[in-house]
Gaussian input, Z-matrix of N, CA and C with variables (Angstrom, degrees):
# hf/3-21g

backbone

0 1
 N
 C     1     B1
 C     2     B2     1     A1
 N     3     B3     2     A2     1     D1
 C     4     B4     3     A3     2     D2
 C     5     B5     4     A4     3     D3
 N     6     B6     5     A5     4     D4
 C     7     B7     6     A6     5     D5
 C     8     B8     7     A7     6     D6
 N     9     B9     8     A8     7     D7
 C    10    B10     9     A9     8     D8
 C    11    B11    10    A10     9     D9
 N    12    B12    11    A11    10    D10
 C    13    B13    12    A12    11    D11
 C    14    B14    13    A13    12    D12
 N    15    B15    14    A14    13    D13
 C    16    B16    15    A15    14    D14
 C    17    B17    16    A16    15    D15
 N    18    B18    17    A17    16    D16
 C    19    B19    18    A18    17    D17
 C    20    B20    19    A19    18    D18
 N    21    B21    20    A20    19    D19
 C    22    B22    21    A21    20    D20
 C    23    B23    22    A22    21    D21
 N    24    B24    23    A23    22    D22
 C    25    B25    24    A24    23    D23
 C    26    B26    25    A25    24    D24
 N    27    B27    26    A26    25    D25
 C    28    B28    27    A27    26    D26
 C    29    B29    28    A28    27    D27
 N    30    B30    29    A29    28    D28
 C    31    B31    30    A30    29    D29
 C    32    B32    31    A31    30    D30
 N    33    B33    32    A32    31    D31
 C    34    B34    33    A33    32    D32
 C    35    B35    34    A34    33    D33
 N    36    B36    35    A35    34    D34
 C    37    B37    36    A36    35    D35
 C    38    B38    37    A37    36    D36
 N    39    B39    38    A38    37    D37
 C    40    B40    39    A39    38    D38
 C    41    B41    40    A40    39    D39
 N    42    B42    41    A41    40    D40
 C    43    B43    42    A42    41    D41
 C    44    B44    43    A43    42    D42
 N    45    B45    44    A44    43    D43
 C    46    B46    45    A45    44    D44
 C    47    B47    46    A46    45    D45
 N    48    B48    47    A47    46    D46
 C    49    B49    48    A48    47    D47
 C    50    B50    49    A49    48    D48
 N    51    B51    50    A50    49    D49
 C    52    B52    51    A51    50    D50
 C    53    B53    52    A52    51    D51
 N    54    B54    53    A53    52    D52
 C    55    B55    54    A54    53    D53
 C    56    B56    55    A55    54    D54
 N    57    B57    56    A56    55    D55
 C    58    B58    57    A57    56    D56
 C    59    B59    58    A58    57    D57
 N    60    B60    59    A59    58    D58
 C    61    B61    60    A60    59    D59
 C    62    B62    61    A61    60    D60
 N    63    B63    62    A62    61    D61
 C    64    B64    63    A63    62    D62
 C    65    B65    64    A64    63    D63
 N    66    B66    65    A65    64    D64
 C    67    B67    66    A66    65    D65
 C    68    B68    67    A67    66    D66
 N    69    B69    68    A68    67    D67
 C    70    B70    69    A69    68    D68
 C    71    B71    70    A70    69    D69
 N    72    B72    71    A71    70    D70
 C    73    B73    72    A72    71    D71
 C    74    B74    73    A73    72    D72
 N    75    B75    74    A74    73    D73
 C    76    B76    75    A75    74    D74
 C    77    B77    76    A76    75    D75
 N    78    B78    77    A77    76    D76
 C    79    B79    78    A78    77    D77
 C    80    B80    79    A79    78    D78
 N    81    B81    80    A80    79    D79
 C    82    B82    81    A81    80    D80
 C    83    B83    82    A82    81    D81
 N    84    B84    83    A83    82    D82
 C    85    B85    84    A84    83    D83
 C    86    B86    85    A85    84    D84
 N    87    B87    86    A86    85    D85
 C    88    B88    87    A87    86    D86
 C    89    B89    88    A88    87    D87
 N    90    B90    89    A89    88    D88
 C    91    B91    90    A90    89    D89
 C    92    B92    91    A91    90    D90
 N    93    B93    92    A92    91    D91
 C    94    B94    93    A93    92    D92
 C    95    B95    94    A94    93    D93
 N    96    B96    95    A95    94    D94
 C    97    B97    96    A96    95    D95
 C    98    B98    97    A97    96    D96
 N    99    B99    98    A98    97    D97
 C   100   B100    99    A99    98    D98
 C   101   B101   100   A100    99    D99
 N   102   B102   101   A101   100   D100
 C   103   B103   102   A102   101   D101
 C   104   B104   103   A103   102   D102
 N   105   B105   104   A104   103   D103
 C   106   B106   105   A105   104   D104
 C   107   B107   106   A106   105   D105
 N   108   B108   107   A107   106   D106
 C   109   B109   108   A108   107   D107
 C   110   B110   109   A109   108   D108
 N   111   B111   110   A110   109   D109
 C   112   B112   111   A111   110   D110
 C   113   B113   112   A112   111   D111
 N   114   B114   113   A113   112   D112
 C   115   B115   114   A114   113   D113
 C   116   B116   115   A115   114   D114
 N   117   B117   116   A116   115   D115
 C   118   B118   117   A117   116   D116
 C   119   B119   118   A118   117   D117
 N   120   B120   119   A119   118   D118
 C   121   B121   120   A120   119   D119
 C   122   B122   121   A121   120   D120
 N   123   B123   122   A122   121   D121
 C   124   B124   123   A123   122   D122
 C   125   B125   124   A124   123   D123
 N   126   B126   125   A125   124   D124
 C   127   B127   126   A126   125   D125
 C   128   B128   127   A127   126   D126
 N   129   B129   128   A128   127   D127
 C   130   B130   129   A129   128   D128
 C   131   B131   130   A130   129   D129
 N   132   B132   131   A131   130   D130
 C   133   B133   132   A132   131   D131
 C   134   B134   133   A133   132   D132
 N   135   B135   134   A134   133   D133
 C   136   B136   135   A135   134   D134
 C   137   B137   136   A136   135   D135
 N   138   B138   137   A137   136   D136
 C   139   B139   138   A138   137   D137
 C   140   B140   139   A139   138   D138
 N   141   B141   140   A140   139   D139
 C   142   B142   141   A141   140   D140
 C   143   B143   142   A142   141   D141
 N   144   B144   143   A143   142   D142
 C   145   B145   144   A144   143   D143
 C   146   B146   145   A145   144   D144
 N   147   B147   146   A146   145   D145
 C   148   B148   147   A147   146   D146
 C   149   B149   148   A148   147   D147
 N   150   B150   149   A149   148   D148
 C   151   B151   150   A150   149   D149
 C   152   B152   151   A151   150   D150
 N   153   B153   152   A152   151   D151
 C   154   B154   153   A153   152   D152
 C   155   B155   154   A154   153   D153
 N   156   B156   155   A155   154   D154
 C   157   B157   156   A156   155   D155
 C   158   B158   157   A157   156   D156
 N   159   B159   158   A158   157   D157
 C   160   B160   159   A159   158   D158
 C   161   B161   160   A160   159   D159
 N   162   B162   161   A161   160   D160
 C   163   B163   162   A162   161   D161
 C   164   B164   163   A163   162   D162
 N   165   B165   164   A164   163   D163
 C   166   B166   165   A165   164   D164
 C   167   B167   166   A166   165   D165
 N   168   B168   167   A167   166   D166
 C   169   B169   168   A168   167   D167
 C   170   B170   169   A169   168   D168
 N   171   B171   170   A170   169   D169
 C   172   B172   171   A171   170   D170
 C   173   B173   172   A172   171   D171
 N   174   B174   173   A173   172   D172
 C   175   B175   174   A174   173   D173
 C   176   B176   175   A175   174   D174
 N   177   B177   176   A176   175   D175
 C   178   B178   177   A177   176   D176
 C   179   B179   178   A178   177   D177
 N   180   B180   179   A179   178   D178
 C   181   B181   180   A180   179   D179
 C   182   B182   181   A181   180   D180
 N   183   B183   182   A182   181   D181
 C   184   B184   183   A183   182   D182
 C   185   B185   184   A184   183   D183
 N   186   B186   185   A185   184   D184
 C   187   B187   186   A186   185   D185
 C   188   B188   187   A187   186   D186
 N   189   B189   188   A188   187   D187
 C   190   B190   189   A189   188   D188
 C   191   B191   190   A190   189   D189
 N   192   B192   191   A191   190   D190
 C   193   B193   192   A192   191   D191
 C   194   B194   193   A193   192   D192
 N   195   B195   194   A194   193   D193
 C   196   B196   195   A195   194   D194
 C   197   B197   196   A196   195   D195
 N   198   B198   197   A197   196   D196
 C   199   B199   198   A198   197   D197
 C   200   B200   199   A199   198   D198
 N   201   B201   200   A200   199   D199
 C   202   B202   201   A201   200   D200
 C   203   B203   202   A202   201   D201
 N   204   B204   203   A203   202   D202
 C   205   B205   204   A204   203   D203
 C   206   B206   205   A205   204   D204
 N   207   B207   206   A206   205   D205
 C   208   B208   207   A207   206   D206
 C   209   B209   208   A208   207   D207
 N   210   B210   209   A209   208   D208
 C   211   B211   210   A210   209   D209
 C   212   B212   211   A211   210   D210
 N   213   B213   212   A212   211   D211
 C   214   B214   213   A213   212   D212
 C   215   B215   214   A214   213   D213
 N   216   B216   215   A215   214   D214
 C   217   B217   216   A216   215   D215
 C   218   B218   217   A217   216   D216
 N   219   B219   218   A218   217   D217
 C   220   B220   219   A219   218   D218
 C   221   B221   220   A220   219   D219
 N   222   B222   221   A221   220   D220
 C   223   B223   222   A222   221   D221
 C   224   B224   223   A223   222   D222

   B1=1.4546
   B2=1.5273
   B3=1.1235
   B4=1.3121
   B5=2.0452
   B6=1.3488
   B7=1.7760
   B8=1.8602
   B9=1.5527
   B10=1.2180
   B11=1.5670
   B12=1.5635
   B13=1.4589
   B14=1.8301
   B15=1.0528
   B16=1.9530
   B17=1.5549
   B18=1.5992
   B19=1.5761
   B20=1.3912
   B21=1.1148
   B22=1.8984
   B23=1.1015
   B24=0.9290
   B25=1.2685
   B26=1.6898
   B27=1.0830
   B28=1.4349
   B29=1.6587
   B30=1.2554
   B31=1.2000
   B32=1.1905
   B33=1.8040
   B34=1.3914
   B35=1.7067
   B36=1.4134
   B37=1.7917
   B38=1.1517
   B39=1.3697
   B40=1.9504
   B41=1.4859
   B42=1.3132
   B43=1.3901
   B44=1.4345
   B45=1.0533
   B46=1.6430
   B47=1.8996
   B48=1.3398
   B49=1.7421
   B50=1.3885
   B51=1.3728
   B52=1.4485
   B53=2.0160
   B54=1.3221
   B55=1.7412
   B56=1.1289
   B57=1.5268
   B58=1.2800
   B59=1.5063
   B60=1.9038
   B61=1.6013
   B62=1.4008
   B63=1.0766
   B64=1.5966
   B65=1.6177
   B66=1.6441
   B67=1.5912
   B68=1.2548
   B69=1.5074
   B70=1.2968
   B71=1.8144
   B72=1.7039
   B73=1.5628
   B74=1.7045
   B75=1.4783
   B76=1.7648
   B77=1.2619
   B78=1.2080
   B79=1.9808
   B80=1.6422
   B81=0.9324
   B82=1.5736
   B83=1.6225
   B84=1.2981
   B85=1.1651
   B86=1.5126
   B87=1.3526
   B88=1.2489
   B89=1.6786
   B90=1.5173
   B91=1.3814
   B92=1.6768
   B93=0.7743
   B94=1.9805
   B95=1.8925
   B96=1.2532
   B97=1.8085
   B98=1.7630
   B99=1.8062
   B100=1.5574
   B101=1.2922
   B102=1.5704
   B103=1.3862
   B104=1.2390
   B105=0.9055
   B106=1.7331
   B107=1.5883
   B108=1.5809
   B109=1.6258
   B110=2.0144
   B111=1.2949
   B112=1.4883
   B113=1.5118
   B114=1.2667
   B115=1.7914
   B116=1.9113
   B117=1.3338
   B118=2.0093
   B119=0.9313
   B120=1.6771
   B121=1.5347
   B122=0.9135
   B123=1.3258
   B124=1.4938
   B125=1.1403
   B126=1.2057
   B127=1.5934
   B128=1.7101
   B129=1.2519
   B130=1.9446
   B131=1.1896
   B132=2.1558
   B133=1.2908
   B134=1.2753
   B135=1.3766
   B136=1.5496
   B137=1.3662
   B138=1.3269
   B139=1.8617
   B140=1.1196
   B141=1.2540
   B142=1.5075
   B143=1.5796
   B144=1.0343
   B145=1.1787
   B146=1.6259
   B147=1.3180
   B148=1.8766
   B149=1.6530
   B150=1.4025
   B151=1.4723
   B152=1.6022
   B153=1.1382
   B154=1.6047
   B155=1.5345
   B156=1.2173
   B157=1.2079
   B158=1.7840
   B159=1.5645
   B160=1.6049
   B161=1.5483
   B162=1.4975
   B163=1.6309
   B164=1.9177
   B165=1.1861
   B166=1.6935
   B167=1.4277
   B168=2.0068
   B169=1.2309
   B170=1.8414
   B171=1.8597
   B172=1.4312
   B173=1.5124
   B174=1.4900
   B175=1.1549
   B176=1.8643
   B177=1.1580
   B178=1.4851
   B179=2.1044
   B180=1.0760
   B181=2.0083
   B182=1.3546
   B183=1.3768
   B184=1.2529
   B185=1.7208
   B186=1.0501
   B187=1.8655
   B188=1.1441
   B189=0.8601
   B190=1.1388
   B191=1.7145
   B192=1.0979
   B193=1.4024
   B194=1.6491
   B195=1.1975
   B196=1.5441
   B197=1.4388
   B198=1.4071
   B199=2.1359
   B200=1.7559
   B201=1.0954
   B202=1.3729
   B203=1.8897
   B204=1.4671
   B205=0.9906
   B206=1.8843
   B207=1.4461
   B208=1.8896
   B209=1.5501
   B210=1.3346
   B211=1.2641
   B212=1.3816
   B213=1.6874
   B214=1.3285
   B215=1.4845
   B216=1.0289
   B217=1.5368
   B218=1.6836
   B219=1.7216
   B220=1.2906
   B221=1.8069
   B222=1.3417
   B223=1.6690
   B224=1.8485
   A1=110.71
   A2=126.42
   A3=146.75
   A4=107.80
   A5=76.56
   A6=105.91
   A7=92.40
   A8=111.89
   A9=94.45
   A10=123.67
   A11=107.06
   A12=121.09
   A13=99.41
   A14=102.12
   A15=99.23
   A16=93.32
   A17=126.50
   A18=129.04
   A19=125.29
   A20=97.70
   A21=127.47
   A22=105.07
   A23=145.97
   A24=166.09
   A25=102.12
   A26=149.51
   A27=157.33
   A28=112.53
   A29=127.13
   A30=109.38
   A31=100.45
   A32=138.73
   A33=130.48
   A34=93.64
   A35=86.74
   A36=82.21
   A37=114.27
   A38=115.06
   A39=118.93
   A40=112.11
   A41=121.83
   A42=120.69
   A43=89.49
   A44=132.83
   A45=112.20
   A46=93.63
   A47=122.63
   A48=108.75
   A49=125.06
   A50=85.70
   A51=101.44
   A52=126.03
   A53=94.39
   A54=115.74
   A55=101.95
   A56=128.57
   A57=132.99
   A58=94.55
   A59=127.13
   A60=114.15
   A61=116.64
   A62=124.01
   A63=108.21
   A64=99.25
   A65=110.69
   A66=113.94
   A67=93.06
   A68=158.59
   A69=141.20
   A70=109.45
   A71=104.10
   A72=92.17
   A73=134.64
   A74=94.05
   A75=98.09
   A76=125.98
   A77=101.84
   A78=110.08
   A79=99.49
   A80=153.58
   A81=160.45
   A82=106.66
   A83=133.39
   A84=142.16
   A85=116.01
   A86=111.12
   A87=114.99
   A88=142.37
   A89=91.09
   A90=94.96
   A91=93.65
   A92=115.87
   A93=134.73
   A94=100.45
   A95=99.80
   A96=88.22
   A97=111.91
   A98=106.74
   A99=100.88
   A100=129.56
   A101=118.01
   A102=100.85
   A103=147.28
   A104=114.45
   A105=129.57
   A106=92.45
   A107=130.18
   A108=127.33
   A109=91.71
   A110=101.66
   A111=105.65
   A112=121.90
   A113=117.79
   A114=147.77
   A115=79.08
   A116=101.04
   A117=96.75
   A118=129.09
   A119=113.01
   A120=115.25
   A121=99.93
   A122=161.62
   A123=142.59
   A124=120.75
   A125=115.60
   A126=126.47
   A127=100.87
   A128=110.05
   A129=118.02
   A130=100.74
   A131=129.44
   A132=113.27
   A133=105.60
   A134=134.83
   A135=126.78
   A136=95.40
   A137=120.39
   A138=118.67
   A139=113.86
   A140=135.79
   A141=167.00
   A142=93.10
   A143=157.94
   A144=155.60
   A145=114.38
   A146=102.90
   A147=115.26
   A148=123.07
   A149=97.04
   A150=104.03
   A151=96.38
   A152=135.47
   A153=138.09
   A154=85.98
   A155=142.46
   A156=111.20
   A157=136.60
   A158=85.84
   A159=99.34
   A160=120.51
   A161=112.12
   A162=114.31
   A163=94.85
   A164=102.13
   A165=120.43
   A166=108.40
   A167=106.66
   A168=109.36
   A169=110.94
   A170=99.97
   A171=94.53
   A172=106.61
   A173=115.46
   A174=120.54
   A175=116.47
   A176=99.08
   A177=103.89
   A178=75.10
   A179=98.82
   A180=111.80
   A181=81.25
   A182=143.12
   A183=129.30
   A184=118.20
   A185=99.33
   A186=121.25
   A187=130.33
   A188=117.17
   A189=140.57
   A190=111.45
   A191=109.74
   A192=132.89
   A193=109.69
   A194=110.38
   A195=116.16
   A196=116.02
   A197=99.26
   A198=97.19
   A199=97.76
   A200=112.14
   A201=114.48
   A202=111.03
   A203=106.01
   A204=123.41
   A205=94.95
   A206=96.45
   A207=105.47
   A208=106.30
   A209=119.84
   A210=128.20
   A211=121.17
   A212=111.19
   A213=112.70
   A214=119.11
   A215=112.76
   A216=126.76
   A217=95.92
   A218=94.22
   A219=97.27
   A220=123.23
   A221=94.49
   A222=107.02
   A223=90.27
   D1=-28.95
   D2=-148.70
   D3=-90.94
   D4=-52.93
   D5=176.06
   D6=-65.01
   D7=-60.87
   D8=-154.86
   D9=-65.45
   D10=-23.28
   D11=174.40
   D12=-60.12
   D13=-39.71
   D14=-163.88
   D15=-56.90
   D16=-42.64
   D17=-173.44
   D18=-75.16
   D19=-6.41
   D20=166.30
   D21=-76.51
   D22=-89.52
   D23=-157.11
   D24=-70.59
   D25=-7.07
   D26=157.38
   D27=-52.83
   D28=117.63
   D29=-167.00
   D30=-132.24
   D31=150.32
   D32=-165.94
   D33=-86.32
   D34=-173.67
   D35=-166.85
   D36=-77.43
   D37=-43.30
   D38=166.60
   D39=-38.30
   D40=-33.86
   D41=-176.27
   D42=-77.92
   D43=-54.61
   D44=-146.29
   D45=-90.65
   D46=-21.12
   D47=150.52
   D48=-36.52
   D49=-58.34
   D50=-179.91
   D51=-41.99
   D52=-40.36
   D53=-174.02
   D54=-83.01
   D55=-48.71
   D56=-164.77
   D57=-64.87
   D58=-75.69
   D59=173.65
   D60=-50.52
   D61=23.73
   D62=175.18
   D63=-108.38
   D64=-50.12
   D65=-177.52
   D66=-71.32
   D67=-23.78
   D68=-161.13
   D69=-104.19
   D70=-31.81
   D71=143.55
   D72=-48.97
   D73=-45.84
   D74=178.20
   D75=-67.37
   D76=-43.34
   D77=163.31
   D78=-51.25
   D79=-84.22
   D80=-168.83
   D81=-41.85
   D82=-36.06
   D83=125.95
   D84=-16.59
   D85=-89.16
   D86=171.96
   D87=-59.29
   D88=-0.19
   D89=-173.72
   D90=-103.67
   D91=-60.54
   D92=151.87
   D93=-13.97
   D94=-57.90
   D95=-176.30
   D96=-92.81
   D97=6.41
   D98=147.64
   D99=-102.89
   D100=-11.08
   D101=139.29
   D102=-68.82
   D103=-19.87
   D104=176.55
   D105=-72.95
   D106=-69.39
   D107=179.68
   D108=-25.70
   D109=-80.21
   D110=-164.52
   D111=-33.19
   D112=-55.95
   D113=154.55
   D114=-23.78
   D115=-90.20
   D116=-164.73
   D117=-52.94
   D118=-17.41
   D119=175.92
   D120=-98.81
   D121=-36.28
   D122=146.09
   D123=-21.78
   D124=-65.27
   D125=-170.04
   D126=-57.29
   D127=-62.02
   D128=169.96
   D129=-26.64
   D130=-65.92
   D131=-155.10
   D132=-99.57
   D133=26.92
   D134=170.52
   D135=-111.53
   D136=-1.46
   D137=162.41
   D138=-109.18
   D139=26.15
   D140=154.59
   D141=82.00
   D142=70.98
   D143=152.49
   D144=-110.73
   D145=70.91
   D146=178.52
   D147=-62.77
   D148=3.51
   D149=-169.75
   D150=-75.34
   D151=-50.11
   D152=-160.64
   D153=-74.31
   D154=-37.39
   D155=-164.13
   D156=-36.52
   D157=-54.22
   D158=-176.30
   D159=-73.24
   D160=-7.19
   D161=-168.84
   D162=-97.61
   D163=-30.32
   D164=-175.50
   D165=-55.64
   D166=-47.44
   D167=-170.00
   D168=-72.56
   D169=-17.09
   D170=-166.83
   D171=-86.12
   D172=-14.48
   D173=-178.77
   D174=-79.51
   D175=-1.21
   D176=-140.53
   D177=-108.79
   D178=-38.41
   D179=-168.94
   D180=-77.97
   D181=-41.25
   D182=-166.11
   D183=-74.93
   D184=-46.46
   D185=146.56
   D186=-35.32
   D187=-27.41
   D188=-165.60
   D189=-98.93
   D190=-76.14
   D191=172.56
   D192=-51.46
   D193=-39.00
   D194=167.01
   D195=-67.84
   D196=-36.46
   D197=-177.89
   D198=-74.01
   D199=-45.64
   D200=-176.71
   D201=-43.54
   D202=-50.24
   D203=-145.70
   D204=-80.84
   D205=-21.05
   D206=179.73
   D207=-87.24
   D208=-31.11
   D209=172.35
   D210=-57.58
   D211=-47.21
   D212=178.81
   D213=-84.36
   D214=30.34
   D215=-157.68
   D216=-105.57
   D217=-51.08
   D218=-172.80
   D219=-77.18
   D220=18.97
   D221=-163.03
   D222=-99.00

């Protein structure tokens, strides 16, 4: 059973190209829509609007933790 899962999971190399530009497109995605967050929450608190700050930062840790979390995937 053990063996047969390991031969499952074997992937030719085009396949695993394939996965690697797909999660490293999505990270670039995601890193792209936390600069832009940052860009609006800047712009929000230098026009005094302090309300986005704290939801920005949670979105931004959540972003974060997700790119991380696609990165170590590929390890």
């Amino acid at each position: 059973m053990r063996m047969r899962l390991r031969l499952e999971r074997q992937f030719s190399r085009e396949q695993r190209t394939t996965v690697v530009y797909g999660v490293l497109s999505f990270a670039l995605i995601l890193v792209v829509l936390q600069l832009w967050l940052l860009t609006a929450t800047m712009n929000a608190w230098l026009g005094g609007d302090t309300s986005v700050v704290w939801p920005a930062l949670g979105v931004s840790v959540a972003l974060f933790l997700l790119n991380l979390g696609l990165l170590r995937s590929l390890l």
